[in-house]
C-alpha positions in Angstrom: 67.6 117.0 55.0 70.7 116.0 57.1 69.3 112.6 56.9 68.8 112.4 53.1 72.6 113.6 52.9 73.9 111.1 55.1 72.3 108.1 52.9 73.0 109.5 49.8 76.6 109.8 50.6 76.9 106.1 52.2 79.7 103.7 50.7 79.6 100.4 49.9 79.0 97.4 47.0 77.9 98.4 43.5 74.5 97.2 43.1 73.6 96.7 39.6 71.2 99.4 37.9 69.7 99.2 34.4 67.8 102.1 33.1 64.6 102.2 33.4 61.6 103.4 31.8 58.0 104.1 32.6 55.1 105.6 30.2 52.5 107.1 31.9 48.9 108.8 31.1 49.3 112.3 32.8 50.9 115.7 31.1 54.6 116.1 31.6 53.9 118.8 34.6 51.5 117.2 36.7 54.1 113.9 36.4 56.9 116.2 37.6 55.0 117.8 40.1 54.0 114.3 41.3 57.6 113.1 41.7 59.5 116.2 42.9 56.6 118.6 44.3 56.0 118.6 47.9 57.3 116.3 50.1 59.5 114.4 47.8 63.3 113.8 49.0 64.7 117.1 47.5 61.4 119.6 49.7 63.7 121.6 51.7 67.2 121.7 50.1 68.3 125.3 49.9 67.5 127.0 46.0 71.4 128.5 44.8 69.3 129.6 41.6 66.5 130.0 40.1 66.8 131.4 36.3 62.6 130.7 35.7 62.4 126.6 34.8 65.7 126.5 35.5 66.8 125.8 39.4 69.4 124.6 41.0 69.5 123.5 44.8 72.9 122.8 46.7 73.7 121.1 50.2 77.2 121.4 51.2 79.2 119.2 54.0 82.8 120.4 54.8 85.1 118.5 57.1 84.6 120.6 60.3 80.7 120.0 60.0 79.6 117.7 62.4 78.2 113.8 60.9 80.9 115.0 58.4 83.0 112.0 58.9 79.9 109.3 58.2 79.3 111.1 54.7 82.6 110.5 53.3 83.7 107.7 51.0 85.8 104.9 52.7 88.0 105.5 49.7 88.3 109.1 50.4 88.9 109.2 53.9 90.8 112.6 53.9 88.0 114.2 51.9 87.4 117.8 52.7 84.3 118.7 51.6 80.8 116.7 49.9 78.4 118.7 47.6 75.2 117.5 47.2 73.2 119.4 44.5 69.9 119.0 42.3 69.4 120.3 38.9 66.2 120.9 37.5 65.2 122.0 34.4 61.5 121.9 35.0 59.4 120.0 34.0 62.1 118.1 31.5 64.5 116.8 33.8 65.9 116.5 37.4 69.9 115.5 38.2 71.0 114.9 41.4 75.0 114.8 41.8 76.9 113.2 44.6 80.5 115.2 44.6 83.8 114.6 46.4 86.7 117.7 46.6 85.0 119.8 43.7 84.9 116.7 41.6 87.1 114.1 42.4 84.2 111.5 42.7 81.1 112.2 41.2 78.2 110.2 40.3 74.6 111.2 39.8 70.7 110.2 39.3 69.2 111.5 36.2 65.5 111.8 34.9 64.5 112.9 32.1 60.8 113.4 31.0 59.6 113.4 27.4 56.2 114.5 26.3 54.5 112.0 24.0 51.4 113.6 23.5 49.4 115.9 26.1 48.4 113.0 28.3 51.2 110.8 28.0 54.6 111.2 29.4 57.5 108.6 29.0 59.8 108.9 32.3 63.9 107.8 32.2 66.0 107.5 34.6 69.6 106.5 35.0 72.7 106.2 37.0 76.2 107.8 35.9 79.1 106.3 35.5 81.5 107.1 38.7 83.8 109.6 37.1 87.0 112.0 38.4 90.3 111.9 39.2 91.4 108.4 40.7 87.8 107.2 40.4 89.1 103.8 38.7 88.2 100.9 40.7 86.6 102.8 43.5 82.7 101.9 44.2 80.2 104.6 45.6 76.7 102.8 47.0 74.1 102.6 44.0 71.9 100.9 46.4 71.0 104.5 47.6 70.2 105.9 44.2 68.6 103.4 43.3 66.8 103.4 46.4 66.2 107.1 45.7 65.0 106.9 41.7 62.7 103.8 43.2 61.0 106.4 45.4 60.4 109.0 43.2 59.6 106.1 40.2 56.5 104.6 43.1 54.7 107.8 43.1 53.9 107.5 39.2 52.0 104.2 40.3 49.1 106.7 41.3 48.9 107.4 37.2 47.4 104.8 34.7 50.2 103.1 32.3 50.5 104.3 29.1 51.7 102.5 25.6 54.2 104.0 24.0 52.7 105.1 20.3 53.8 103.4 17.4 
Protein backbone atom coordinates (compact mmCIF):
# COMPACT_ATOMS: atom_id res chain seq x y z
CA UNK A 1 0.00 0.00 0.00
CA UNK A 2 2.87 2.27 1.18
CA UNK A 3 4.57 1.29 -1.97
CA UNK A 4 1.64 2.01 -4.38
CA UNK A 5 1.53 5.64 -2.67
CA UNK A 6 5.04 6.34 -3.01
CA UNK A 7 4.90 5.73 -7.02
CA UNK A 8 1.78 7.28 -7.56
CA UNK A 9 2.96 10.36 -5.94
CA UNK A 10 6.51 10.45 -7.85
CA UNK A 11 7.36 13.76 -9.88
CA UNK A 12 8.74 14.17 -12.95
CA UNK A 13 8.32 14.79 -17.10
CA UNK A 14 4.82 14.73 -18.52
CA UNK A 15 4.49 11.73 -20.55
CA UNK A 16 1.99 12.02 -23.15
CA UNK A 17 -1.48 10.12 -22.59
CA UNK A 18 -4.27 9.82 -25.14
CA UNK A 19 -7.46 8.14 -24.04
CA UNK A 20 -7.98 5.03 -24.62
CA UNK A 21 -10.51 2.62 -25.28
CA UNK A 22 -11.13 -1.11 -25.22
CA UNK A 23 -14.37 -3.15 -26.14
CA UNK A 24 -14.59 -6.30 -24.70
CA UNK A 25 -16.98 -9.61 -24.66
CA UNK A 26 -17.74 -9.95 -20.89
CA UNK A 27 -20.79 -8.18 -18.70
CA UNK A 28 -19.95 -4.92 -17.27
CA UNK A 29 -19.39 -6.75 -13.60
CA UNK A 30 -17.33 -9.56 -14.22
CA UNK A 31 -14.96 -6.71 -16.39
CA UNK A 32 -14.89 -4.59 -13.16
CA UNK A 33 -14.41 -7.31 -10.95
CA UNK A 34 -11.56 -8.34 -13.34
CA UNK A 35 -9.78 -5.06 -13.13
CA UNK A 36 -10.36 -3.86 -9.51
CA UNK A 37 -11.35 -7.16 -7.52
CA UNK A 38 -8.74 -8.89 -5.64
CA UNK A 39 -5.44 -8.20 -5.93
CA UNK A 40 -5.52 -5.24 -8.13
CA UNK A 41 -3.50 -1.92 -7.01
CA UNK A 42 -6.32 -0.44 -4.88
CA UNK A 43 -6.91 -4.39 -2.53
CA UNK A 44 -6.08 -3.00 0.75
CA UNK A 45 -6.69 0.78 0.77
CA UNK A 46 -8.76 1.63 3.81
CA UNK A 47 -12.95 1.99 2.70
CA UNK A 48 -13.97 5.91 4.19
CA UNK A 49 -17.55 4.85 2.77
CA UNK A 50 -19.55 2.62 1.47
CA UNK A 51 -23.24 3.98 0.53
CA UNK A 52 -24.14 0.24 -1.40
CA UNK A 53 -22.31 0.69 -5.24
CA UNK A 54 -21.00 3.63 -4.08
CA UNK A 55 -17.42 3.51 -2.13
CA UNK A 56 -14.95 5.52 -1.48
CA UNK A 57 -11.35 4.52 -0.18
CA UNK A 58 -8.75 7.11 1.12
CA UNK A 59 -4.93 6.91 2.03
CA UNK A 60 -3.56 9.92 3.74
CA UNK A 61 0.29 11.09 4.09
CA UNK A 62 0.91 14.13 6.33
CA UNK A 63 4.34 15.75 6.75
CA UNK A 64 5.35 14.08 10.10
CA UNK A 65 4.75 10.58 8.45
CA UNK A 66 7.75 8.89 7.69
CA UNK A 67 8.63 8.38 3.48
CA UNK A 68 6.58 11.59 3.70
CA UNK A 69 9.23 13.72 2.08
CA UNK A 70 9.68 11.20 -1.19
CA UNK A 71 5.82 11.59 -1.88
CA UNK A 72 5.79 15.19 -2.29
CA UNK A 73 5.95 17.14 -5.54
CA UNK A 74 9.43 18.83 -6.26
CA UNK A 75 7.22 21.84 -6.97
CA UNK A 76 5.60 21.64 -3.63
CA UNK A 77 8.32 21.04 -1.43
CA UNK A 78 6.59 22.57 1.71
CA UNK A 79 3.55 20.45 1.08
CA UNK A 80 1.82 19.34 4.24
CA UNK A 81 -0.18 16.71 3.60
CA UNK A 82 -0.96 14.05 0.16
CA UNK A 83 -4.50 12.35 -0.16
CA UNK A 84 -4.65 9.56 -2.17
CA UNK A 85 -8.28 8.36 -2.68
CA UNK A 86 -10.44 5.97 -5.09
CA UNK A 87 -13.90 6.50 -6.03
CA UNK A 88 -15.98 3.90 -7.17
CA UNK A 89 -19.24 3.81 -8.41
CA UNK A 90 -19.45 0.15 -8.95
CA UNK A 91 -19.55 -1.34 -11.58
CA UNK A 92 -19.71 2.08 -13.87
CA UNK A 93 -16.59 3.69 -12.97
CA UNK A 94 -13.38 3.93 -10.78
CA UNK A 95 -11.42 7.58 -10.13
CA UNK A 96 -8.30 7.65 -8.48
CA UNK A 97 -7.14 11.28 -7.37
CA UNK A 98 -3.62 12.29 -6.56
CA UNK A 99 -4.17 15.55 -4.16
CA UNK A 100 -1.74 18.16 -2.77
CA UNK A 101 -2.86 20.60 0.58
CA UNK A 102 -6.71 19.79 0.11
CA UNK A 103 -6.48 20.55 -3.56
CA UNK A 104 -3.79 22.62 -4.51
CA UNK A 105 -2.52 19.97 -7.12
CA UNK A 106 -4.77 17.41 -8.27
CA UNK A 107 -4.79 15.16 -11.03
CA UNK A 108 -6.56 11.84 -11.39
CA UNK A 109 -7.16 8.38 -13.48
CA UNK A 110 -10.58 7.84 -14.60
CA UNK A 111 -12.48 4.68 -16.03
CA UNK A 112 -15.52 4.52 -16.99
CA UNK A 113 -17.47 1.37 -18.10
CA UNK A 114 -20.39 1.34 -20.48
CA UNK A 115 -22.61 -1.57 -21.09
CA UNK A 116 -23.17 -2.27 -24.78
CA UNK A 117 -25.24 -5.16 -24.57
CA UNK A 118 -25.10 -8.08 -21.80
CA UNK A 119 -21.77 -9.47 -23.10
CA UNK A 120 -20.14 -6.54 -24.28
CA UNK A 121 -18.61 -3.79 -22.28
CA UNK A 122 -16.73 -0.76 -23.89
CA UNK A 123 -13.87 0.37 -21.21
CA UNK A 124 -12.49 4.31 -21.09
CA UNK A 125 -9.96 5.62 -19.43
CA UNK A 126 -8.38 8.98 -19.11
CA UNK A 127 -6.04 11.31 -17.37
CA UNK A 128 -7.12 14.80 -15.86
CA UNK A 129 -5.92 17.83 -16.58
CA UNK A 130 -3.42 18.94 -13.56
CA UNK A 131 -5.74 21.48 -11.93
CA UNK A 132 -5.55 23.94 -8.41
CA UNK A 133 -4.23 26.79 -7.22
CA UNK A 134 -0.74 27.60 -8.89
CA UNK A 135 -0.91 24.40 -10.94
CA UNK A 136 0.11 26.42 -14.28
CA UNK A 137 3.21 25.15 -15.61
CA UNK A 138 3.91 22.65 -12.90
CA UNK A 139 4.15 18.81 -14.23
CA UNK A 140 3.11 15.73 -11.94
CA UNK A 141 4.52 12.19 -13.39
CA UNK A 142 1.83 10.61 -15.93
CA UNK A 143 4.25 7.97 -16.41
CA UNK A 144 2.77 6.43 -13.17
CA UNK A 145 -0.89 6.63 -14.20
CA UNK A 146 -0.32 5.61 -17.10
CA UNK A 147 1.72 2.96 -15.78
CA UNK A 148 -1.29 2.29 -13.47
CA UNK A 149 -4.42 2.44 -16.15
CA UNK A 150 -1.82 0.01 -18.31
CA UNK A 151 -2.07 -2.45 -15.44
CA UNK A 152 -5.58 -2.55 -14.80
CA UNK A 153 -6.19 -2.08 -18.97
CA UNK A 154 -3.69 -5.83 -19.28
CA UNK A 155 -6.07 -7.85 -17.19
CA UNK A 156 -8.97 -7.29 -19.87
CA UNK A 157 -6.48 -9.17 -22.28
CA UNK A 158 -7.92 -12.48 -20.50
CA UNK A 159 -11.46 -11.37 -22.30
CA UNK A 160 -12.04 -11.82 -26.18
CA UNK A 161 -12.30 -8.32 -28.09
CA UNK A 162 -15.47 -7.10 -28.92
CA UNK A 163 -16.71 -4.76 -32.06
CA UNK A 164 -18.33 -1.98 -31.15
CA UNK A 165 -22.15 -2.26 -32.75
CA UNK A 166 -23.10 -0.27 -35.44
Amino acid sequence: MVAFMLLTASCGKIAELANQTRTVAAPREEVFAKMFGDGSAFTGMPLVTNGGSTRLYELVAEKRDPGFEKMVPDERPDAYKIKIAVAMEIPREAHLIYNVDDGALITGLKFTFEELAPDRTRVDFAIDDLAGDGAKGLTVNRVVLRKIAQEALGKLNDFDEAKEPD
